[in-house]
N, C-alpha and C positions, 0 to 999 in steps of 0.2 A: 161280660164284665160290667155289673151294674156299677151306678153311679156315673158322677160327671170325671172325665180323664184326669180335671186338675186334683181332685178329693182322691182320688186314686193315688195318683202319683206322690203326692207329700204323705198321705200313708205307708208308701211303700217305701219312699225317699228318705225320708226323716229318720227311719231305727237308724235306715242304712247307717248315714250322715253319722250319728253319733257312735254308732255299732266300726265303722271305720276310720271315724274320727279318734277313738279311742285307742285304737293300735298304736295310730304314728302320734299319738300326744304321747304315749309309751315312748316310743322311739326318740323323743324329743326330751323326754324326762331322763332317759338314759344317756344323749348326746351332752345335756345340761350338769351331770352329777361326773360324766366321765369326762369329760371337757375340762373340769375344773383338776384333774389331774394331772393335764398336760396337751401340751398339742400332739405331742405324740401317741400317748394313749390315746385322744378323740381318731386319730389318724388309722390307727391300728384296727379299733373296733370297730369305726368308720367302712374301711377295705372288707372287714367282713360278714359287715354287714351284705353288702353288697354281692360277697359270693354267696350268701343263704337266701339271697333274692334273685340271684343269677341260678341257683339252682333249684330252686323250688318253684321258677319258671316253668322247669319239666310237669310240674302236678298242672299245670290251669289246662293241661289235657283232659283232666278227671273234670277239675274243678267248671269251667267253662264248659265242653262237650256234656259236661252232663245237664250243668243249667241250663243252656239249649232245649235240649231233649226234653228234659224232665216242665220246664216250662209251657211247651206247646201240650202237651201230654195232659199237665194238668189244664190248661185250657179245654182242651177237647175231652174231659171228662174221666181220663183214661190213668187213674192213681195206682192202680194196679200194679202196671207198668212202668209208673215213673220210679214206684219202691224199688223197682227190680232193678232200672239203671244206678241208683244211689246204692245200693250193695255191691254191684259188680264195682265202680268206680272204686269204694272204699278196698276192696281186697287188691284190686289192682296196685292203688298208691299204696297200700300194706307191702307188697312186695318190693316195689320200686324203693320206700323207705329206706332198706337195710342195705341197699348201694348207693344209695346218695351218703348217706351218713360216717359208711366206710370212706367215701370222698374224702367228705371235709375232713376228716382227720388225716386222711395219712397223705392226700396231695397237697395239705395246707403248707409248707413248707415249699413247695415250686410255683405255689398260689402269689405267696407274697413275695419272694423275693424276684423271682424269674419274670412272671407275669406282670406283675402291679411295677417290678423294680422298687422297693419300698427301703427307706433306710432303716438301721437295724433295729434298732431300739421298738417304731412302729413295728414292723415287721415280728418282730420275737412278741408283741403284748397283742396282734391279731391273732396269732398262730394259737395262742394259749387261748384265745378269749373263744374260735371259732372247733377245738379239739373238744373244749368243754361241752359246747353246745354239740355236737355229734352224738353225745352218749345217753341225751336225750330225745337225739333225731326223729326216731320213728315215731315216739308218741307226739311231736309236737307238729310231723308232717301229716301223722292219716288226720290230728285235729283240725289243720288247716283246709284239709281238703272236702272236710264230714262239715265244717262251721260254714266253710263257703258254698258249699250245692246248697245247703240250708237257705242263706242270704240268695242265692240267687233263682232258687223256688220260689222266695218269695217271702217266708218266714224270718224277715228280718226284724221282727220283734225280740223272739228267740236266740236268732244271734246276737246282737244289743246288748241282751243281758248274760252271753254266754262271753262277750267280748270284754263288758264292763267290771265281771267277776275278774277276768284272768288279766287283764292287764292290773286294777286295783291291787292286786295280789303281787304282779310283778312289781309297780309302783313303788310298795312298802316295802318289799325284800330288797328291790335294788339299793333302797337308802342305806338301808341296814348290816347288809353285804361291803358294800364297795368302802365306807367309811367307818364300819364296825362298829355300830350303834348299840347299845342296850346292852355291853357284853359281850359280845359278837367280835371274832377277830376281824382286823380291819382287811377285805381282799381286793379291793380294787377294782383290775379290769376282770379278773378271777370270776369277784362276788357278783358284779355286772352278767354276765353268764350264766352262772349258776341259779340267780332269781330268776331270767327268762327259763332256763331249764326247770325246774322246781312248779314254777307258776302256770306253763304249757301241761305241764302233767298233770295237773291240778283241772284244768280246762277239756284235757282229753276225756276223765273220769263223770263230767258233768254230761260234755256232749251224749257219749255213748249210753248215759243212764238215760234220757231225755230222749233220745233216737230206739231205743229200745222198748220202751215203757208208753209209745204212741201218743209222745206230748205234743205232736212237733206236725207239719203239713203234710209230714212222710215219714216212714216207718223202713228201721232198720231190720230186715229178716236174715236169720241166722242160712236158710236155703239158698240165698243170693249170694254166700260169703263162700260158701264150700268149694264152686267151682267155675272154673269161666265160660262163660257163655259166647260162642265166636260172635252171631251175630249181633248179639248186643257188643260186643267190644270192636267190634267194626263199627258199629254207627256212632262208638265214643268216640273214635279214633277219625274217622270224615268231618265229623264236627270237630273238637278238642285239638288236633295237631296245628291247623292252620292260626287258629287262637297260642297254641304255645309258640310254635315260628314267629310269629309277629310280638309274642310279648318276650321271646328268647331275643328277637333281632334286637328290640329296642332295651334289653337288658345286657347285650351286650356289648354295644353301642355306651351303656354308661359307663360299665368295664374298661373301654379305651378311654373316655374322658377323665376317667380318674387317673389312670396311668398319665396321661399327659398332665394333668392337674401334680399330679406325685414328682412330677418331673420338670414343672417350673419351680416347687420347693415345698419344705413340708408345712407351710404358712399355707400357701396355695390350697395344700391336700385339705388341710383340717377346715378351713377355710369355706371348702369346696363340700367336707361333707358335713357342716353346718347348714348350708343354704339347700344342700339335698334334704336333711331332715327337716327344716324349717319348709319348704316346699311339696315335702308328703303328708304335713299335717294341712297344709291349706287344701292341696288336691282332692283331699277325703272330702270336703264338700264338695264339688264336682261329682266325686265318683260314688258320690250316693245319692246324685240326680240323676249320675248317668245308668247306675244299676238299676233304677227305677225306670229308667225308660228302656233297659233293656227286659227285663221282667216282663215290663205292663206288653211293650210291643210283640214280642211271643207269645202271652198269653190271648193278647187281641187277634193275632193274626191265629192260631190255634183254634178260637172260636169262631175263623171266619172273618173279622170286622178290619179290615184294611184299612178304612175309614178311618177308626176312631184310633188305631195305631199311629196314623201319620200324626193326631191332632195330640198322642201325646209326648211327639218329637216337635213338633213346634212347642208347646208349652215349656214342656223341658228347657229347650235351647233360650226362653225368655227369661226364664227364670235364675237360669245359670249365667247369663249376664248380665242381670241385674246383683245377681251378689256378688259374681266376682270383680265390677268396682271399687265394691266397699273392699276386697280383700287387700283393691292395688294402691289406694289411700292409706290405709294403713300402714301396708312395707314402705311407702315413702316417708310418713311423716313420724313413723320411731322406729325407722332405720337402726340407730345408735344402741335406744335401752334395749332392743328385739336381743343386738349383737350379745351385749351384754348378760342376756338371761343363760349364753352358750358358753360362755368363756370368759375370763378376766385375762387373758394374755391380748397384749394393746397391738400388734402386731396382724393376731387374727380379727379384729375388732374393724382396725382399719380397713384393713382390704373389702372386709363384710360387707360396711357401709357403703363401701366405693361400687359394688358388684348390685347391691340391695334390689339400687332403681331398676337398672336392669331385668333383673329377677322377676322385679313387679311387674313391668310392662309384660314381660312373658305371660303370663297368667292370663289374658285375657284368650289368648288366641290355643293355649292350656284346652280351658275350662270348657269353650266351644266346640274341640275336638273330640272330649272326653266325651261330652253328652250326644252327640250327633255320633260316632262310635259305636256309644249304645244300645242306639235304637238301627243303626245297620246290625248291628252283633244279634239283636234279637231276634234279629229278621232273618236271619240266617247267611248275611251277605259277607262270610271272614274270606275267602280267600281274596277278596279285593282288600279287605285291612293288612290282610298278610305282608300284600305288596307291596301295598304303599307304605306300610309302615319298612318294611325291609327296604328299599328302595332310599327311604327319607333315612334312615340310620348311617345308612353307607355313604351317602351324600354331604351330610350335613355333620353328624355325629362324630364318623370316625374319619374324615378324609377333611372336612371342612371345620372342627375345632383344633384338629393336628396344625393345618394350614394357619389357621386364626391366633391360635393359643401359641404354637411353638414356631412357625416359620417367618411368621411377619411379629412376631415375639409380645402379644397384646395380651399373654396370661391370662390368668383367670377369667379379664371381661372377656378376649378372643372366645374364648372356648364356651362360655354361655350365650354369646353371639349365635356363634353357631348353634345354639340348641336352640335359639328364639326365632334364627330361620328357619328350621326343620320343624317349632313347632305352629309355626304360620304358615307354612307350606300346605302341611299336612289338616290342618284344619281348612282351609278355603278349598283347595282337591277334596274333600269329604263332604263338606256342605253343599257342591255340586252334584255329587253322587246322591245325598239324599234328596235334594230337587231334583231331579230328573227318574227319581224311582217312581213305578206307578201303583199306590198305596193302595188304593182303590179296589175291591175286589181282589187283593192279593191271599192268596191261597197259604194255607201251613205248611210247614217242609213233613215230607210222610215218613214217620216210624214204624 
């Protein structure tokens, strides 16, 4: 890996950074436009969002197990083979698509009301918002899954601008859609959907031209797609599954918080999934320091250099808190206009501001996990994230914002309490695991 770790790392860091940043500013433009239709609309499409990120948990098998792989691979000179793992993954999530997708449609109804307990109005404008999004499932799942071994090879220039096309796209449709702009009848939570669906397919077409056509770090071959290879999907499947348990535990872990958040009031709920999306667009910094350190770390260790692996998990980690101060300065001191950009109902405004601070301090002990994480994820060290991350969900998430939020009855702050334990916990147990690892001569995991 020539060059110095820190030149390395903001090269690799920085598409990320904006190549991820640009989703959940989507995500947040969508929260912003549907918001202003209700707190129950925010509420509804809110709840489902969350099952297309509880279920598309299942792909970071593909997506993770293979940037693993395919990382070290390319380190050790060995592209050959990383093409083969990026085909097999793609046919894999190809299959797996067409029953997630039957999912969200025909269990969306036991989703929201059984599950989530969601009052009706929410309930009936998620059900619609998440059946739509189904009939575009498979193209917008293999996208997700083909866009991210991409970023996590390393090619996060590519992704960036494969990110920035398709959300721009959703961007402009959502406006246009939901309040029936130009012409256009006006659909609401409907048109909300329908832009993501429209705009993802739009984004599938780009990938697979660009993966086929050998623009890209890795190359898509039609012989990798035809049939499965066991022991390549064994060694997706040793890498990949403990990365999906661990991002399953803690996605399921939000799944309870929201039911309890649904179940102190539906102010709580919309409330609740303001400050989640407000909080996935700040995270994307982080998580495009910490893919950079999970990148550079397998590709370093892949070439041997243990050494210079560790020095680009200390840089990372300095770097990642020096900015996320500036993040936690901000949520304090425009708390109010932030509330504002999500909502004009005064009810969820209020509580927002009251939760805000809170929120902010989180962040710090956030942002150190994410990156420190990353450079264990590189290294190939998940069944210890697995753990602890499962361990920290069950703890803190589902037993300890129940306790906080509903038993000693502290609402909404209880229940972010508890997530500000869990994510303190979990970052000081990790920072000790990567000091005590011996960087030094540490050897590639062998494919």
């Amino acid at each position: 890996m020539p060059g110095s770790p820190l030149k390395a790392l903001l090269k690799t860091s920085l598409p990320a950074m904006i190549d991820l940043s640009s989703q959940t500013v989507m995500w947040m433009i969508e929260a912003m436009l549907v918001g202003h239709l209700g707190a129950e609309a925010l509420a509804g499409v809110g709840m489902a969002a969350q099952v297309i990120i509880f279920t598309s948990t299942l792909l970071l098998t593909f997506v993770m197990g293979s940037s693993i792989i395919v990382n070290q691979l390319l380190g050790g000179g060995r592209k050959e083979e990383a093409n083969h793992f990026l085909g097999q993954s793609v046919m894999m999530c190809g299959l797996a698509s067409l029953g997630i997708s039957a999912l969200w449609y025909f269990a969306a109804p036991v989703i929201f009301k059984t599950i989530f307990g969601a009052e009706a109005q929410a309930a009936s404008l998620g059900i619609g918002y998440l059946r739509i999004i189904s009939c575009f499932g498979p193209l917008i799942i293999v996208n997700f899954v083909s866009v991210g071994i991409l970023r996590g090879a390393g090619d996060t220039h590519l992704s960036m601008l494969v990110s920035l096309v398709v959300n721009g796209i959703n961007a402009v449709l959502t406006s246009i859609l939901i309040y029936g702009l130009f012409g256009f009848p006006r659909l609401e939570v409907k048109g909300a959907a329908l832009a993501t669906g429209f705009a993802h397919s739009i984004g599938f077409a780009i990938t697979f031209t660009l993966l086929l056509t050998h623009r890209s770090v890795l190359t898509l071959r039609l012989r990798d797609l035809k049939t499965v290879n066991l022991r390549s999907s064994r060694q997706l499947l040793l890498m990949g599954v403990p990365i999906t348990v661990e991002q399953m535990a803690w996605v399921t872990g939000q799944m309870f918080v929201m039911s309890y958040a649904a179940r102190v009031s539906t102010v709580a709920l919309a409330t609740h999934q303001v400050l989640l999306r407000l909080q996935s667009v700040i995270s994307m910094l982080y998580q495009g320091i910490g893919m950079g350190a999970m990148i550079l770390t397998g590709k370093n260790l892949g070439a041997n250099q243990g050494e210079r692996a560790r020095k680009v998990g200390t840089i990372s980690s300095r770097i990642v808190f020096i900015t996320v101060m500036g993040v936690v300065a901000v949520l304090f001191f425009l708390a109010k206009p932030i509330m504002y950009l999500f909502t004009s109902d005064q009810r969820v405004i209020h509580l927002g501001v009251l939760v805000l601070g809170l929120v902010a301090i989180i962040q710090v002990p956030k942002a150190l996990n994410i990156v420190i994480s990353g450079s264990l994820r590189g290294a190939g060290d998940i069944k210890w994230l697995m753990t602890l991350t499962t361990l920290g969900v069950l703890a803190f998430e589902v037993f300890g914002a129940w306790a906080l939020g509903l038993w000693f009855g502290l609402g909404l702050v209880g229940i972010w309490l508890a997530t500000g334990i869990d994510e303190s916990s979990r970052s000081f147990v990790n920072y000790l695991r990567y000091r005590g690892r011996k960087w030094r001569g540490t050897k590639s995991t062998q494919f």
